[in-house]
Backbone as JSON, one array per atom type, in Angstrom:
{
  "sequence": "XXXXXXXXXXXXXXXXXXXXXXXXXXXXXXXXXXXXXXXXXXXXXXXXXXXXXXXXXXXXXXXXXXXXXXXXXXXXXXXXXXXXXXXXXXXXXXXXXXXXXXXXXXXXXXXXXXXXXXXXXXXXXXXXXXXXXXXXXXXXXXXXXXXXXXXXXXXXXXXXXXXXXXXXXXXXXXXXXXXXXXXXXXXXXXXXXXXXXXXXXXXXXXXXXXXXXXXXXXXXXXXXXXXXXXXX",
  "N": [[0.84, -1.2, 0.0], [0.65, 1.91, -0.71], [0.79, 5.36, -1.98], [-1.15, 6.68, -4.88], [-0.77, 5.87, -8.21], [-0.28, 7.67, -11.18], [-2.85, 9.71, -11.92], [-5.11, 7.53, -11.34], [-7.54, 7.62, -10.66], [-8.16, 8.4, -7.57], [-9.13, 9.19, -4.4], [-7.58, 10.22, -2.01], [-8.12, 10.03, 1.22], [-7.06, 12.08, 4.2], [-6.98, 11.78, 7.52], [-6.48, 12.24, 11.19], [-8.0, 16.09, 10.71], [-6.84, 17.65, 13.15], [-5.46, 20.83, 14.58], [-3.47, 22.64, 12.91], [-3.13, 20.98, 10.93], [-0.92, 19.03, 10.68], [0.2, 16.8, 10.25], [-1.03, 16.32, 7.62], [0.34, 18.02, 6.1], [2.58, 16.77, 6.34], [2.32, 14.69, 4.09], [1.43, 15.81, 1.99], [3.67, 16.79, 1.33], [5.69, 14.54, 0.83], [7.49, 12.3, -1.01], [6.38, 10.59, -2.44], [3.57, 10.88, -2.74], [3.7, 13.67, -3.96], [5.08, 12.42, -6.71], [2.84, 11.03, -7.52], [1.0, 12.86, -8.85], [-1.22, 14.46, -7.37], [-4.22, 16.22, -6.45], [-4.59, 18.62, -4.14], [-6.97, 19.07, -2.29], [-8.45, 21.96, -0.24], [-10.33, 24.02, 2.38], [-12.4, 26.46, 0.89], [-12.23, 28.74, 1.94], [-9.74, 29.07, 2.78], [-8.2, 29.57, 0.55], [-8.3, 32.09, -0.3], [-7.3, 33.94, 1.71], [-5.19, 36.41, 3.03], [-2.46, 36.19, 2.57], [-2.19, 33.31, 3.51], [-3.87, 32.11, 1.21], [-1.88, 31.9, -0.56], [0.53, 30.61, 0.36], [-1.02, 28.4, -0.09], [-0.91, 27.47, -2.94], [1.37, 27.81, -3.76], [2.48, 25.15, -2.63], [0.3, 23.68, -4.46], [-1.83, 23.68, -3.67], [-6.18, 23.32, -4.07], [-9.37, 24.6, -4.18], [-11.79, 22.7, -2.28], [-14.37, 23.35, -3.55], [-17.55, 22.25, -4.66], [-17.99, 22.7, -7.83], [-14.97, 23.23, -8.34], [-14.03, 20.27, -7.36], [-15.27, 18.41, -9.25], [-14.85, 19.67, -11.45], [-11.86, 18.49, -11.57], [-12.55, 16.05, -11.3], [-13.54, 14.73, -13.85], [-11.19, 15.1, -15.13], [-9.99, 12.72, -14.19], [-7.86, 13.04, -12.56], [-5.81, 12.42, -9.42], [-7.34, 13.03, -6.55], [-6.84, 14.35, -3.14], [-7.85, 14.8, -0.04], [-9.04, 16.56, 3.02], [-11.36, 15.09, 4.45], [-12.82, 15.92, 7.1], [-12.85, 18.42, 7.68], [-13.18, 21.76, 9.22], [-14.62, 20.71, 11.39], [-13.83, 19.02, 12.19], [-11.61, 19.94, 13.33], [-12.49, 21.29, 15.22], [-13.74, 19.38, 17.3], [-10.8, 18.8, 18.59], [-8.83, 17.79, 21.04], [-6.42, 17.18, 22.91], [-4.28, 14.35, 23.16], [-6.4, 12.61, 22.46], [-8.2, 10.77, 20.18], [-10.47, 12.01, 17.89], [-12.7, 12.18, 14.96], [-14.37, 13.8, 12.18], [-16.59, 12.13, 10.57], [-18.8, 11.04, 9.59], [-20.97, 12.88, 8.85], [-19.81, 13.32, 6.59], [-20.54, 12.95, 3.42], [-20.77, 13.6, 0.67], [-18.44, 13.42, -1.0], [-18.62, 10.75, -1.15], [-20.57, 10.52, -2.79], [-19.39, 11.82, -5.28], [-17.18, 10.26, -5.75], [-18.48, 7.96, -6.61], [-19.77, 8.52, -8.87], [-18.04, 9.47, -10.4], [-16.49, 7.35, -10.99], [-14.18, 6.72, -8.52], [-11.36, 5.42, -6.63], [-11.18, 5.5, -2.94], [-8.55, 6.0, -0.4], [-7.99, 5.42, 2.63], [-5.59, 7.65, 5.19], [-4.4, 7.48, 8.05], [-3.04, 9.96, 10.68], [-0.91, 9.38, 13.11], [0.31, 11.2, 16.11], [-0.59, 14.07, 15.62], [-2.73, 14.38, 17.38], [-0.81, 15.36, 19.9], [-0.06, 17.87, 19.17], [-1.2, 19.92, 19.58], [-2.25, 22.41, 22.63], [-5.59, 23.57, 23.59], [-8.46, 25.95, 24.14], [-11.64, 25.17, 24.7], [-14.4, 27.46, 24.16], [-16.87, 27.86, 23.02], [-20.36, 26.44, 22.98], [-20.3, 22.93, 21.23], [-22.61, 22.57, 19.18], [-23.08, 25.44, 18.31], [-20.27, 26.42, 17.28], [-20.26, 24.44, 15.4], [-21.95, 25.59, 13.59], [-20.67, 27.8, 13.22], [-18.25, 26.77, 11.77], [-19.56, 25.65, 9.46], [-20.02, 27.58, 8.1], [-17.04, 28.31, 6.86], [-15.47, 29.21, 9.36], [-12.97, 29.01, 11.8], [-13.21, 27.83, 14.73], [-11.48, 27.38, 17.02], [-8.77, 28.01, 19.76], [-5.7, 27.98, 20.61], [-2.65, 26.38, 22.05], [0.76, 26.26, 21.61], [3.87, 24.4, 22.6], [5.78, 26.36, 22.1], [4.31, 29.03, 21.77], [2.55, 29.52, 19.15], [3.54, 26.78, 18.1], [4.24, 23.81, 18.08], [5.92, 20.87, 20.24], [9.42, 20.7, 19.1], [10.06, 18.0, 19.01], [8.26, 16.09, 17.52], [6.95, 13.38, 16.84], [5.54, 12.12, 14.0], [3.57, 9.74, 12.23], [1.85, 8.66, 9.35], [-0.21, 6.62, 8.38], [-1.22, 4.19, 5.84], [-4.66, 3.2, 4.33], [-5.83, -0.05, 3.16], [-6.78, 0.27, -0.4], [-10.29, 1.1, -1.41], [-12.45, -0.15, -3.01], [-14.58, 1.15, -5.85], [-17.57, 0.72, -7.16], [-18.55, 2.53, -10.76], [-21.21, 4.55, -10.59], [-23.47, 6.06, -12.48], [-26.24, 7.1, -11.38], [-25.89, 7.61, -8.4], [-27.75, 5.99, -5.75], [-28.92, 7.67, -2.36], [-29.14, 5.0, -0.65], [-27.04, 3.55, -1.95], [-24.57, 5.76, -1.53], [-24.81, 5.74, 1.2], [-24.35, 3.02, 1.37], [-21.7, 2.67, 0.72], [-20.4, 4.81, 2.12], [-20.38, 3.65, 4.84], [-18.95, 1.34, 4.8], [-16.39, 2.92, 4.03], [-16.31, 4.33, 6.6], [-16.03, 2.01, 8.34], [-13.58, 1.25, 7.38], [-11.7, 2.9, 7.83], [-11.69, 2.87, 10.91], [-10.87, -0.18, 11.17], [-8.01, 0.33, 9.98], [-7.29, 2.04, 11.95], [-7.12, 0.41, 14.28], [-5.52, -1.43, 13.62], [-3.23, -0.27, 13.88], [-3.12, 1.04, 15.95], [-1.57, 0.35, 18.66], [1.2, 0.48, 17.96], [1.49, 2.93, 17.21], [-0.11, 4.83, 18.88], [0.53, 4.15, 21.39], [2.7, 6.09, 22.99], [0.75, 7.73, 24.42], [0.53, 7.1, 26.41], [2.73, 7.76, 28.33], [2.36, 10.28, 28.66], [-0.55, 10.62, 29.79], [-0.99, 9.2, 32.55], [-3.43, 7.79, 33.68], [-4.13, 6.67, 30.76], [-4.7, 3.67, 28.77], [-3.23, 1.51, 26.43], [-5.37, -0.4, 25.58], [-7.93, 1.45, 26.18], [-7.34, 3.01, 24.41], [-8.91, 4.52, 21.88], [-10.7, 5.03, 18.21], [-13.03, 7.95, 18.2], [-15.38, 8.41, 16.09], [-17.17, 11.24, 15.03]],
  "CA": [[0.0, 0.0, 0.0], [1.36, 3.44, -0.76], [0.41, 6.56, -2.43], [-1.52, 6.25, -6.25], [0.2, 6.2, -9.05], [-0.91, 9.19, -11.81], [-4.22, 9.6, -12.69], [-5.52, 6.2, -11.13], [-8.55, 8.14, -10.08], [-8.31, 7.77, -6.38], [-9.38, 9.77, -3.35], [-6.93, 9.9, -0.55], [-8.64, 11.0, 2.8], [-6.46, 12.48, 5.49], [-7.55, 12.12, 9.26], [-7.79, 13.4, 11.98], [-7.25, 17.41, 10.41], [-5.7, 18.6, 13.76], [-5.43, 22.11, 14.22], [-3.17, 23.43, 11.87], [-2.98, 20.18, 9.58], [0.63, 19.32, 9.91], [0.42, 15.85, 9.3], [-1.26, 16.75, 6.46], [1.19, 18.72, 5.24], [3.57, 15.58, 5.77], [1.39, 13.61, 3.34], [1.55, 16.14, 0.61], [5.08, 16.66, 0.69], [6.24, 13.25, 0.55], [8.07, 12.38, -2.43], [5.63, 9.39, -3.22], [2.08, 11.71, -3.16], [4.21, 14.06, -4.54], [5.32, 11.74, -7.78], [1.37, 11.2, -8.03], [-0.01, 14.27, -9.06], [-2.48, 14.41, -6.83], [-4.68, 17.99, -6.33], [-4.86, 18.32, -2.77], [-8.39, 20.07, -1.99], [-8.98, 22.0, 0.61], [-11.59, 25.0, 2.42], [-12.72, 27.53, -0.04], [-11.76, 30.23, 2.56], [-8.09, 29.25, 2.32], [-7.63, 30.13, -1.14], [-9.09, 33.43, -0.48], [-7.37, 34.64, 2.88], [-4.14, 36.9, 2.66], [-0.92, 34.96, 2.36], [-2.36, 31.56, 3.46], [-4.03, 31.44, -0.14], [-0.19, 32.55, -1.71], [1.04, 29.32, 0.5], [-1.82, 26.8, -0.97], [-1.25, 27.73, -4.5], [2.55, 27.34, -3.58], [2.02, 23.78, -2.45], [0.03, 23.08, -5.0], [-3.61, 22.78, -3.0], [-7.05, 24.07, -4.97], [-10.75, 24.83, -3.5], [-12.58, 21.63, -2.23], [-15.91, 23.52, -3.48], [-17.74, 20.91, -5.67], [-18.03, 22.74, -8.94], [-13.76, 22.58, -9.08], [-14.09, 19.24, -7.41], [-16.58, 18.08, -10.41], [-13.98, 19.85, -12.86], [-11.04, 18.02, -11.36], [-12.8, 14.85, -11.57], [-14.15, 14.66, -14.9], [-10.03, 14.47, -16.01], [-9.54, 11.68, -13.75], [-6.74, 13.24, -11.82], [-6.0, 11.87, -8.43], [-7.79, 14.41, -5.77], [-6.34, 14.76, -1.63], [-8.82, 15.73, 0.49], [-9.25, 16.08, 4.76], [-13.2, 15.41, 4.7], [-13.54, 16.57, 8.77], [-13.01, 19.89, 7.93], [-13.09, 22.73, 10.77], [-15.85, 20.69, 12.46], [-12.52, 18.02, 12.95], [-10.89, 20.98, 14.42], [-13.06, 21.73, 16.62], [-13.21, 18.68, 18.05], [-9.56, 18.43, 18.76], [-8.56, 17.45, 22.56], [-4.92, 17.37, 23.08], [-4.35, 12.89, 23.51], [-7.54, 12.16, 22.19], [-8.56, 10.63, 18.39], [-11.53, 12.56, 16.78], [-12.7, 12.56, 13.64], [-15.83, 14.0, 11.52], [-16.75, 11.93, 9.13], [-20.21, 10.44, 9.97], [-21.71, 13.32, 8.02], [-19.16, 13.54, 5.15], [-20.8, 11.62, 2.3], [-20.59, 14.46, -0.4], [-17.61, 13.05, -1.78], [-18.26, 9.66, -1.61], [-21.47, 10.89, -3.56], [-18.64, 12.35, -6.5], [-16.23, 8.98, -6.16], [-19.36, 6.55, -7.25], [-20.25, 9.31, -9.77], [-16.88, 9.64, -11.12], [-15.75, 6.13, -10.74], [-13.12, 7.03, -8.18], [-11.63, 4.77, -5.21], [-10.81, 6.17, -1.93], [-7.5, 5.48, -0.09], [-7.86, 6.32, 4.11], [-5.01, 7.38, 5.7], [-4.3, 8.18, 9.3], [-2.08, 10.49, 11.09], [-0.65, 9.34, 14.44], [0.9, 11.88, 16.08], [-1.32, 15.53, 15.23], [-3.18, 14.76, 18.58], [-0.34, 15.83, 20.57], [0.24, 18.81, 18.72], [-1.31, 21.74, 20.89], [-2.93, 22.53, 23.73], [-6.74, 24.07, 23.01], [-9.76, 26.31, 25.16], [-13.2, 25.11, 24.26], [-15.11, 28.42, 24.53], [-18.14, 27.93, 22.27], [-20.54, 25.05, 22.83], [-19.83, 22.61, 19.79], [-23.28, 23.12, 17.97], [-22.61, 26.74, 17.69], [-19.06, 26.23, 16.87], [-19.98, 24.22, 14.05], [-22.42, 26.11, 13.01], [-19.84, 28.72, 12.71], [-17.41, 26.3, 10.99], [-20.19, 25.49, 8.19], [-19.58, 29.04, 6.69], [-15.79, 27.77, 7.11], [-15.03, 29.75, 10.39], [-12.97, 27.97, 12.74], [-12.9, 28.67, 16.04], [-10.6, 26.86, 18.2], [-8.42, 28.58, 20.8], [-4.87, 27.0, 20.99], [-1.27, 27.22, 22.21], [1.74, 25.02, 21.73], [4.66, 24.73, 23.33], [6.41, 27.66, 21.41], [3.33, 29.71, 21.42], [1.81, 28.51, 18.2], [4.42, 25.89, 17.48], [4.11, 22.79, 18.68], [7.58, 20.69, 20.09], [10.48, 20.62, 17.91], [10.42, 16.77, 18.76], [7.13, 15.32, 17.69], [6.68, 12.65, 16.36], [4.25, 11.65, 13.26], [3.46, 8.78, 11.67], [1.19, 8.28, 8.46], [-0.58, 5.24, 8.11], [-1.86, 4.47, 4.53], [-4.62, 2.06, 4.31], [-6.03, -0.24, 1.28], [-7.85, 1.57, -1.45], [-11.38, 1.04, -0.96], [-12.93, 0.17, -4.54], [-15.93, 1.47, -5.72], [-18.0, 1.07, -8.58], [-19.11, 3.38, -10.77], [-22.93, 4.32, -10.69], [-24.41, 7.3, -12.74], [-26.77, 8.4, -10.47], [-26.0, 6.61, -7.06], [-29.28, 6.57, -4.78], [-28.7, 7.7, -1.15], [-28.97, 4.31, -0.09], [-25.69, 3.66, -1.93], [-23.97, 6.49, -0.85], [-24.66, 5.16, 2.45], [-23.58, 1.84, 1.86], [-20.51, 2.72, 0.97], [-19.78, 5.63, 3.44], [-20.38, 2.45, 5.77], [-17.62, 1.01, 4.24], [-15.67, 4.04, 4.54], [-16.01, 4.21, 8.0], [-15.19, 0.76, 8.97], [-11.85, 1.31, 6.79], [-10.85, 4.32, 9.14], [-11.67, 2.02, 12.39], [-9.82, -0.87, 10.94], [-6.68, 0.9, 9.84], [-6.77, 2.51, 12.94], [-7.29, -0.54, 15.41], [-4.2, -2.27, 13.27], [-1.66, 0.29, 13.94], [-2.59, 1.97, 17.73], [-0.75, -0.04, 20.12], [2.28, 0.65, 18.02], [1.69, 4.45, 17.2], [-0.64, 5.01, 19.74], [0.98, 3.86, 22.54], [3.02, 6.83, 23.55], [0.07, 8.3, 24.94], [0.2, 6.44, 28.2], [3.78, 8.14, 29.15], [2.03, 11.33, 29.06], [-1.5, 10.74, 30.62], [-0.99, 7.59, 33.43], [-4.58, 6.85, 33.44], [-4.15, 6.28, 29.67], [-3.99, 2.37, 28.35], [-3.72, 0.65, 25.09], [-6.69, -0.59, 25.46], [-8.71, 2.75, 25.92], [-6.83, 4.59, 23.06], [-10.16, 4.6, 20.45], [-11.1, 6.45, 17.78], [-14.13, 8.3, 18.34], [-15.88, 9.0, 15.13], [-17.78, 11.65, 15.29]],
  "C": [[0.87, 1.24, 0.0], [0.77, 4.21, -1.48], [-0.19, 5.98, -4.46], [-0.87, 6.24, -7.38], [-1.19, 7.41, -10.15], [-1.87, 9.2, -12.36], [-5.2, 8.19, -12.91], [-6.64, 6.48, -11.15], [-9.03, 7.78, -8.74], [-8.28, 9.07, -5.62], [-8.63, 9.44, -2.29], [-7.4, 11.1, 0.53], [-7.68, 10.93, 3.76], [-7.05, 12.59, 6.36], [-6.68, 12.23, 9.83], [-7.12, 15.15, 10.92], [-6.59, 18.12, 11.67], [-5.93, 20.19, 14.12], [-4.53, 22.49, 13.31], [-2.79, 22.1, 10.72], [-1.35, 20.01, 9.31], [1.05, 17.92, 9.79], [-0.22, 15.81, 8.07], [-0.06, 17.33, 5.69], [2.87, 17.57, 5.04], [3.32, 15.08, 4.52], [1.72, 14.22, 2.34], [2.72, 16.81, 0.13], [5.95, 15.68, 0.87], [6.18, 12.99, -0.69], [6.97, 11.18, -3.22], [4.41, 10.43, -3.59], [3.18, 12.77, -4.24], [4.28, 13.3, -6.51], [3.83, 11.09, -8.06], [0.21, 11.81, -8.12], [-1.22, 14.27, -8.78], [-2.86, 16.1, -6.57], [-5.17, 17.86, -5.17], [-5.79, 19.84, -2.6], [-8.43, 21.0, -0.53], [-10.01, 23.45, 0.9], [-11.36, 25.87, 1.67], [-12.17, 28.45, 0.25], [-10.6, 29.93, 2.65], [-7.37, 29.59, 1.28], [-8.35, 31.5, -1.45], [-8.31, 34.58, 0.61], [-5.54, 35.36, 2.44], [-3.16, 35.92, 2.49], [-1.07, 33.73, 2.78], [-2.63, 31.27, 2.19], [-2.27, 31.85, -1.05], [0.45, 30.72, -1.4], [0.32, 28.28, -0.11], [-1.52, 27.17, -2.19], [0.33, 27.31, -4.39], [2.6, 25.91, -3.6], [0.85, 22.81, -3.41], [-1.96, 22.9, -4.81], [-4.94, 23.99, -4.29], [-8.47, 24.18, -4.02], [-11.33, 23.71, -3.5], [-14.13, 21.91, -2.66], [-16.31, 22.75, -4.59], [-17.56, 21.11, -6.7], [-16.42, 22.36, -9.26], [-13.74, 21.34, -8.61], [-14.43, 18.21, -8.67], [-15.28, 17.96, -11.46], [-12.7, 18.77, -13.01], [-11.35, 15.9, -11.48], [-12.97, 14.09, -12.45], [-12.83, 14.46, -15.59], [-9.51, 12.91, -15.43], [-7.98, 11.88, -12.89], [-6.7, 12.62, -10.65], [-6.47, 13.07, -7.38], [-7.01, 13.44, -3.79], [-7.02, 15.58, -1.26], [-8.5, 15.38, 2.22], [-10.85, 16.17, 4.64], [-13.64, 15.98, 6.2], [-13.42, 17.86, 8.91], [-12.81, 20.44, 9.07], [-14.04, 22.19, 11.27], [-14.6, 19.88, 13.28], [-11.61, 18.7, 13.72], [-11.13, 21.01, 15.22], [-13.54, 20.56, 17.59], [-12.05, 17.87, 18.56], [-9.54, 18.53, 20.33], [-6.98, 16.8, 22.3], [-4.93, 15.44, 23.93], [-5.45, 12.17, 22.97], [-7.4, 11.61, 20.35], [-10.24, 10.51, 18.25], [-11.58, 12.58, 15.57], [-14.51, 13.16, 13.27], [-15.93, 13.42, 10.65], [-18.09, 11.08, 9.08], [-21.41, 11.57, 8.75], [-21.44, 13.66, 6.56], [-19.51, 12.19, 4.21], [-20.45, 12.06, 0.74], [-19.58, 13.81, -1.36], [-17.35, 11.61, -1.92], [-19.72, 9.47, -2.88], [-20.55, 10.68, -5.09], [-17.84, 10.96, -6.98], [-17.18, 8.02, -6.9], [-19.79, 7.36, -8.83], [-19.38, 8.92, -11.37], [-16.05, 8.37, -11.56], [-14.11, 6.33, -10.29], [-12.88, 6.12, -7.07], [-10.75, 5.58, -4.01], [-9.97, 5.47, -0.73], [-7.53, 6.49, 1.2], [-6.34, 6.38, 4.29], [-5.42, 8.31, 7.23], [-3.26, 9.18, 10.09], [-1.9, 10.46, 12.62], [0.37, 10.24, 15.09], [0.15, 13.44, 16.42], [-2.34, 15.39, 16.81], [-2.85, 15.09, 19.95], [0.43, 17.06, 20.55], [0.43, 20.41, 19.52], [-2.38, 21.55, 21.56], [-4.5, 23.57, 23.24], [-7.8, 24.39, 24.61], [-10.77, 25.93, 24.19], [-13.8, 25.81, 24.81], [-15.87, 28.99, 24.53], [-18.66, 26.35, 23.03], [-20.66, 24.34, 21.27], [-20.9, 22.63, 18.82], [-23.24, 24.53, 17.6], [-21.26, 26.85, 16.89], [-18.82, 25.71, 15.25], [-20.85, 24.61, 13.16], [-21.83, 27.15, 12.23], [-19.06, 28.11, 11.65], [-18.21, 26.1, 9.81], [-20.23, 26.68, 7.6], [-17.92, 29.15, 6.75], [-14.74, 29.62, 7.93], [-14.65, 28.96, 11.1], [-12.94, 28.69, 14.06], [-12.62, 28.12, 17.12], [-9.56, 27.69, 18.66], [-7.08, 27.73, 21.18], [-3.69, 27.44, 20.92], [-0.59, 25.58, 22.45], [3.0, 25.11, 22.42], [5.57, 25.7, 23.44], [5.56, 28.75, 21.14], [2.77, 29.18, 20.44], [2.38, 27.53, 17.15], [4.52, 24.59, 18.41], [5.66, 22.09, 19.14], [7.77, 20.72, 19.14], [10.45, 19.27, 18.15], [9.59, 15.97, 18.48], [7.2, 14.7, 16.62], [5.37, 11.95, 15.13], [4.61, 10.63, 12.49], [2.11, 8.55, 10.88], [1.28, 6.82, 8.22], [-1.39, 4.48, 6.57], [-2.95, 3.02, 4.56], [-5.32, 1.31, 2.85], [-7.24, 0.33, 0.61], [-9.17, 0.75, -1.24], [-11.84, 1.1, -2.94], [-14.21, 0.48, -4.29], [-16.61, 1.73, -7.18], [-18.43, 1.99, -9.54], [-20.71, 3.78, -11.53], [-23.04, 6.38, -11.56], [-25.16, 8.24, -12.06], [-26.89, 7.43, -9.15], [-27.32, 6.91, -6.43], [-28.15, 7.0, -3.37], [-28.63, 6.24, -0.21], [-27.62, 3.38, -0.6], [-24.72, 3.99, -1.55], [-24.01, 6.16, 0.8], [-23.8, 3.84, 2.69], [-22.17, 2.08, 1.99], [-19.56, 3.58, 1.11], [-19.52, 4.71, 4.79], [-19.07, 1.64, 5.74], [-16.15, 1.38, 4.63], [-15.01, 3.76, 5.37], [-15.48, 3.46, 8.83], [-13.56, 0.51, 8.72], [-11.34, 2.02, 7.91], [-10.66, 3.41, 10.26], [-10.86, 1.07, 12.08], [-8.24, -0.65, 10.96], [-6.31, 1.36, 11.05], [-6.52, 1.87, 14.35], [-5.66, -1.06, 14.81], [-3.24, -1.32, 13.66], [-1.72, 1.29, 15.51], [-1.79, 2.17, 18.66], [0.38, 0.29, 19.75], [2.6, 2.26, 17.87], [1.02, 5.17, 17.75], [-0.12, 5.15, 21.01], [1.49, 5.01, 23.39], [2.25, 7.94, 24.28], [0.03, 8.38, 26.4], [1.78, 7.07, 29.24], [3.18, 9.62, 29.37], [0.69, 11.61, 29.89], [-1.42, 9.19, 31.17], [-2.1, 7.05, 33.82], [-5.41, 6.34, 32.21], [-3.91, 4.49, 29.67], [-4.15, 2.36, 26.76], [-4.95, 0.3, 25.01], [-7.75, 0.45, 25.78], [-8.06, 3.39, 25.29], [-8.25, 4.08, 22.16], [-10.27, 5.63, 19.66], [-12.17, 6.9, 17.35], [-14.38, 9.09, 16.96], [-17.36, 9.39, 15.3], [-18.84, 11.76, 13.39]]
}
């Protein structure tokens, strides 16, 4: 298992997004994604905001909004997406593994459309990133984040730099095929968001105890066996 080769037509989902997405930003500068021109998607309002949109256009990233999604699909390029968006932000807890993806179907809507397959990976590591105030309650919060406002509250050990010694580890897991349907029903798109989902939990049960583990030197009423990952 590793990264697609060019124009396979494959969806690679990044979890958890983290606050500032910096195993993400492993993922899409690794020489393998890299060498498979993949168009790494992400919020609309990042390709709009002063010098963050200068850095995504640098790196390569484009607007996850559907119409360029659609466009980008229709060549069969490979697309890089984080589907938990700023709601995955905002449920970030410093030791913890969150994700959003219970309501992200949209794009498994486009993959059955497009005849695309979708390749989870995980990022162990990004949940010891930074420290965070929860200062909204989280249906307001993500109410805010659905007009892509985030609004988490967070400090790292350098002010907004997390250690210099942290550790990440990308987990890649197997591509997820998927046929392709014209006009999928919703009870497709369900099935195989179901699918999905069980991929994420799988991949992420196989590789905890070994990239998980270091949790338990920092909280001592941590075990292996209560590391989970709560999909939200």
């Amino acid at each position: 298992m590793g990264a697609p080769k060019p124009f396979s037509r494959v969806i690679t989902s990044v979890a958890p997004h983290g606050i500032l997405t910096l195993g993400w930003s492993f993922v899409i500068s690794s020489r393998a994604y890299f060498n498979s021109e993949c168009k790494w998607l992400v919020a609309p309002a990042m390709m709009v905001l002063p010098f963050v949109s200068d850095i995504m256009r640098w790196t390569g990233c484009e607007s996850c909004a559907s119409d360029n999604m659609v466009k980008i699909m229709k060549t069969g390029c490979n697309i890089g997406l984080i589907p938990g968006g700023f709601q995955e932000a905002t449920l970030y807890r410093r030791g913890e593994h969150n994700v959003y993806l219970k309501k992200r179907k949209g794009f498994i809507k486009y993959a059955l459309k497009y005849g695309y397959s979708i390749q989870p990976v995980y990022v162990f590591g990004e949940e010891l990133t930074f420290w965070t105030v929860q200062w909204l309650p989280t249906k307001i919060a993500f109410w805010l984040n659905s007009y892509n406002i985030p609004t988490y509250l967070f400090m790292g050990r350098f002010f907004f730099m997390p250690d210099y010694d942290m550790d990440f580890t990308c987990v890649v897991g197997k591509t997820i095929k998927l046929p392709q349907l014209d006009s999928p029903s919703k009870e497709e798109v369900d099935k195989y968001h179901a699918i999905f989902l069980k991929a994420y939990e799988d991949l992420f049960e196989r590789n905890k105890e070994k990239y998980a583990a270091r949790i338990t030197a920092e909280n001592s009423n941590s075990s292996k066996e209560a590391i989970t990952l709560n999909i939200h």
